[in-house]
C-alpha positions as CSV (number, residue, x, y, z in Angstrom):
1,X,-4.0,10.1,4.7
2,X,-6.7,8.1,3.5
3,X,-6.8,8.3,-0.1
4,X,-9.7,5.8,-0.5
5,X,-12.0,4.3,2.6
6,X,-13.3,0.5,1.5
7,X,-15.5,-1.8,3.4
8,X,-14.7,-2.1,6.7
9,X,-14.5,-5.9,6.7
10,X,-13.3,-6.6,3.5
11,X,-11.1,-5.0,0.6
12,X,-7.1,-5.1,0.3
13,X,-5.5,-2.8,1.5
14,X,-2.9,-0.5,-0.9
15,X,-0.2,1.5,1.3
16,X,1.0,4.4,-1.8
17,X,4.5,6.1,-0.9
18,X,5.3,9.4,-1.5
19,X,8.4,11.6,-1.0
20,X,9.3,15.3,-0.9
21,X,11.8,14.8,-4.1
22,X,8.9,13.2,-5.9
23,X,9.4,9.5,-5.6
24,X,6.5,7.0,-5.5
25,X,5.7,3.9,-4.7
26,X,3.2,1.1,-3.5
27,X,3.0,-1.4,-1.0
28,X,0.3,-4.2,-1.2
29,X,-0.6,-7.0,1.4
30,X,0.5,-10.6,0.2
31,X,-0.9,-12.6,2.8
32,X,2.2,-12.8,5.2
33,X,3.1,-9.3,5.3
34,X,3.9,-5.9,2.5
35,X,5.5,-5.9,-0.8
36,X,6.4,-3.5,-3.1
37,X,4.2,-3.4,-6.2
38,X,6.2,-2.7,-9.8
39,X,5.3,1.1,-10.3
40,X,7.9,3.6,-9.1
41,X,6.6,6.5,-11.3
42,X,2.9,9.0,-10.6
43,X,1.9,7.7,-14.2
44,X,2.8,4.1,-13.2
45,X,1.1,4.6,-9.7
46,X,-1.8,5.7,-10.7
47,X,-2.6,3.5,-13.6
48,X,-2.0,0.5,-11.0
49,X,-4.3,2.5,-8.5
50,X,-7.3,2.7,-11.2
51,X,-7.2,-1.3,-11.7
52,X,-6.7,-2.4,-8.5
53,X,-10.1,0.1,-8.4
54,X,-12.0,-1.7,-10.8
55,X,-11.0,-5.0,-9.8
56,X,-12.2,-4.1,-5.9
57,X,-14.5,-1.8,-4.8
58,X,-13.9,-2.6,-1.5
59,X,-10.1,-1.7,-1.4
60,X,-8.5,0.7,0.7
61,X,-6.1,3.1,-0.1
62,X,-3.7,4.9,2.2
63,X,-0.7,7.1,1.4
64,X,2.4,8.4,3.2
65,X,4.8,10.0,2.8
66,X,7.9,9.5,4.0
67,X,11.6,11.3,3.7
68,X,12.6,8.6,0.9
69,X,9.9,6.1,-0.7
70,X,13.7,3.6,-1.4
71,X,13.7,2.5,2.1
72,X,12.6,-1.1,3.2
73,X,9.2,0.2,5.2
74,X,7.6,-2.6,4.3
75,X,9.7,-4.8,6.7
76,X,8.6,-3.0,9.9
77,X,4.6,-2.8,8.9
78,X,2.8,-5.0,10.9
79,X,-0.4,-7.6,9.0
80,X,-3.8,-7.3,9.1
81,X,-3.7,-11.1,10.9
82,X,-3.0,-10.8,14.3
83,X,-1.6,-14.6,14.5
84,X,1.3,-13.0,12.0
85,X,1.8,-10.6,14.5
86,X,1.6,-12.2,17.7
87,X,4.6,-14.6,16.0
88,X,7.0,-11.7,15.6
């Protein structure tokens, strides 16, 4: 679900995790691929959500949810940069 819609050209994009037993997390592009962002908790979450707000009004945010927010995800995600992409 789209949480947040930013400019269609620019903006990061945030990938937030949820899961049915209440875990949380977030994923953030890093210029080769995903990586998990230091908030495992809603409070945590959502406090890094509002700056990363602030900070770019362009950003996208996207969540889903997932049967447990632990797993690796991030390694099977594909980039935004289709050379990245094309190398795999």
């Amino acid at each position: 679900m789209v949480l947040k819609k930013g400019d269609e050209d620019a903006g990061a994009v945030l990938i937030v995790l949820t899961d049915r037993s209440g875990g949380t997390g977030v994923l953030r592009e890093d210029g080769n691929g995903w990586s998990r962002v230091d908030a495992t908790n809603p409070a945590d979450v959502n406090a890094y959500l509002e700056r990363q707000k602030k900070y770019d009004p362009d950003l996208w945010i996207i969540e889903l949810e997932m049967r447990d927010v632990s797993q690796p995800i991030e390694r099977t995600l594909g980039s935004r940069r289709l050379d990245l992409d094309e190398e795999a």
